[in-house]
C-alpha positions in Angstrom: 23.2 2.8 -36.3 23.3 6.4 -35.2 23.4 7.4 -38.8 20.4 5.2 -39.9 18.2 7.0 -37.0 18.8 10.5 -37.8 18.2 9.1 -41.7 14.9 7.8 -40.7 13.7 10.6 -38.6 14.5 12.8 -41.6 12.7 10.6 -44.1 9.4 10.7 -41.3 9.2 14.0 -40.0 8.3 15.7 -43.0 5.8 13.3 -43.7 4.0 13.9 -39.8 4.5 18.1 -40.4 2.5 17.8 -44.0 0.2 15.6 -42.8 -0.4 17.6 -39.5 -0.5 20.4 -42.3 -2.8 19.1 -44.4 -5.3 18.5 -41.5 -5.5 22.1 -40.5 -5.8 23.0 -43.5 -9.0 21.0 -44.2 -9.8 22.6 -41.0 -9.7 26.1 -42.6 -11.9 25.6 -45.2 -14.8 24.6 -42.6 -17.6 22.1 -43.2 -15.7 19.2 -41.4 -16.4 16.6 -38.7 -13.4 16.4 -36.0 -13.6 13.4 -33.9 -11.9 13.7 -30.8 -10.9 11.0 -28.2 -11.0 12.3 -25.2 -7.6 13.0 -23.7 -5.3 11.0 -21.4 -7.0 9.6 -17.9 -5.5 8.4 -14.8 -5.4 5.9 -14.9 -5.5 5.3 -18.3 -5.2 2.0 -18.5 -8.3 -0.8 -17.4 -12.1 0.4 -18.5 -14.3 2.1 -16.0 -15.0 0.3 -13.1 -17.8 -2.1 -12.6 -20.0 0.3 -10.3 -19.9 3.1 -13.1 -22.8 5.6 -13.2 -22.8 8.4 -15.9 -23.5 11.0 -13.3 -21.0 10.4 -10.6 -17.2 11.4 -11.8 -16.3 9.0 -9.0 -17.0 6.2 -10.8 -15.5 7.1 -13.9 -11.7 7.4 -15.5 -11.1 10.9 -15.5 -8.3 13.5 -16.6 -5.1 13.8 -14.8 -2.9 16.3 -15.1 -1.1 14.8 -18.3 -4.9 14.7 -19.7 -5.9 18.1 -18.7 -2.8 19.7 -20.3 -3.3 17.6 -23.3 -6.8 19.3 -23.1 -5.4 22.6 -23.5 -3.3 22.1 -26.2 -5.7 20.8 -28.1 -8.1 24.1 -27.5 -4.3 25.9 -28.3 -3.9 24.4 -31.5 -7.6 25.7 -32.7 -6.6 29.3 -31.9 -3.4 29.1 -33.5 -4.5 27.7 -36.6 -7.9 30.0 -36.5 -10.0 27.3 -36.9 -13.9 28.2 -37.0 -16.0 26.0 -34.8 -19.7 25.8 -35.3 -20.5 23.7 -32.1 -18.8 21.3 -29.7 -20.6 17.9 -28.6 -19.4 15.5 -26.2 -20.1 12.1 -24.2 -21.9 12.4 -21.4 -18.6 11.1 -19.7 -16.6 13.6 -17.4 -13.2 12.7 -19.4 -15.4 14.2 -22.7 -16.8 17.2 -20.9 -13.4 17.6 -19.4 -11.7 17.6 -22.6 -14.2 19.8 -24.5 -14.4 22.3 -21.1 -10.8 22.8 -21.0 -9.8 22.6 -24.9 -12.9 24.9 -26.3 -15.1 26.4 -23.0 -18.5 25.6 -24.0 -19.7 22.4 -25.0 -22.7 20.4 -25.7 -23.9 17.0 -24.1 -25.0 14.8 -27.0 -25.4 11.3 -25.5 -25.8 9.0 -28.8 -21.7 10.0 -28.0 -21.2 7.9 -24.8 -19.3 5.1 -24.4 -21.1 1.8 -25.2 -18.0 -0.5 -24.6 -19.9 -1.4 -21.3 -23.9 -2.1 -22.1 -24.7 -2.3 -18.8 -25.4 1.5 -18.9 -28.3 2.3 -21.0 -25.3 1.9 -24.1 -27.2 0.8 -27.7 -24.4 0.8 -30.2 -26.4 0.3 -32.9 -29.2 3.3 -32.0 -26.2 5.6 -30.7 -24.4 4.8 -33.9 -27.4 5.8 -36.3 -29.0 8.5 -34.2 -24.6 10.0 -34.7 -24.9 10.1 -38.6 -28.7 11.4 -38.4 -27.3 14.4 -37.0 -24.2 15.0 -39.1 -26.4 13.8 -42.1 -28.9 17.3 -41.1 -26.2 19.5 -39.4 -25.3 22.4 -42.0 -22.1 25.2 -41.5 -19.4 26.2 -42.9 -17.8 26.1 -39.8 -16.6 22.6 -38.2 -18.3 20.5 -35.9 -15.7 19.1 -32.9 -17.1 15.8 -31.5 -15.6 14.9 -28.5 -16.2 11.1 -27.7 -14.8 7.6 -27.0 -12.3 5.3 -29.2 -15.2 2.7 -29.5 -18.1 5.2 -30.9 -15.0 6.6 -33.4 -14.4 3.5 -34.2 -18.0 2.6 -35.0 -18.6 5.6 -37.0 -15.4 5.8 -38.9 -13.4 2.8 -38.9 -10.7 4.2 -37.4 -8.7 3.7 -33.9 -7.4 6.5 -32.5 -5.1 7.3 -29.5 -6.5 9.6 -26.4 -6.9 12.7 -27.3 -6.0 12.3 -31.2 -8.5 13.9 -33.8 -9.6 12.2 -37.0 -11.6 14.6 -39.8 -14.4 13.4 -42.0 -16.4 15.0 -44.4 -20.2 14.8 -43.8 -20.6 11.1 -45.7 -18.2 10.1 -42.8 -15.0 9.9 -45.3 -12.0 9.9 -43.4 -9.7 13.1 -44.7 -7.1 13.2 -42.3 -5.8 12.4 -38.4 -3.9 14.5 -36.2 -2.2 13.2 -33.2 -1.9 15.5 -29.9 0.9 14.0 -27.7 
């Protein structure tokens, strides 16, 4: 049994390293969408609660430690990879901001990127989801563009599910190129 473990990690680790590889790379050459949940809250488990208001962290899931660390790392693995970021746009949300504060310093609000799993909010899927590929569909660099945001509004832009804090990369038609995972 021992055997067949270490035969599998061997067979899947190089797979995660090139495709953690390939990512930054893609990153390197600039032009590309990152979409990035926002990192780990406390607790992380159960929505936002029912009296949520999208100006009082109080009422929100927010980072904990585990999240604000996660955070960091993310901003680490930028540097170390020399990634060029043209801007940084996040959710409304204080897990977002948190995330983009303590992974890249500034950061933009861009609201079409809050949550609209609850509708009770001001949330319109279908406007925040058009008025999202408007802008990447005008937004010209050769640098990347980091989108800091919510599993739902990834998932409506992208078709992909991603954990907390994980980063998918698109091209500007939305075309998934690659994920990387930050735990």
């Amino acid at each position: 049994m021992k055997k067949l473990l270490i035969l599998l990690l061997f067979f899947i680790t190089p797979f995660n390293l090139s495709a953690n590889e390939k990512g930054w790379n893609l990153l390197q050459e600039g032009g590309k969408i990152v979409w990035i949940r926002h990192s780990i809250t406390s607790p992380s488990c159960c929505g936002d609660p029912d009296n949520l208001k999208i100006n009082d962290r109080s009422t929100q899931r927010n980072l904990g430690k585990e999240g604000i660390e996660q955070s960091k790392r993310i901003g680490q693995l930028f540097k170390k990879n020399n990634i060029q970021i043209d801007q940084v746009l996040t959710s409304q949300f204080e897990r977002c901001r948190d995330t983009a504060k303590y992974a890249f310093g500034d950061y933009k609000d861009f609201p079409p990127l809050n949550s609209f799993f609850r509708q009770g909010i001001g949330a319109d899927a279908t406007r925040q989801l058009k008025d999202i590929k408007s802008f990447i569909k005008d937004w010209k660099s050769t640098k990347n563009l980091i989108l800091v945001t919510h599993q739902v509004v990834i998932s409506g832009s992208v078709n992909e599910t991603v954990s907390s804090g994980e980063m998918v990369i698109t091209d500007k038609n939305l075309k998934v190129l690659a994920r990387i995972p930050t735990l």
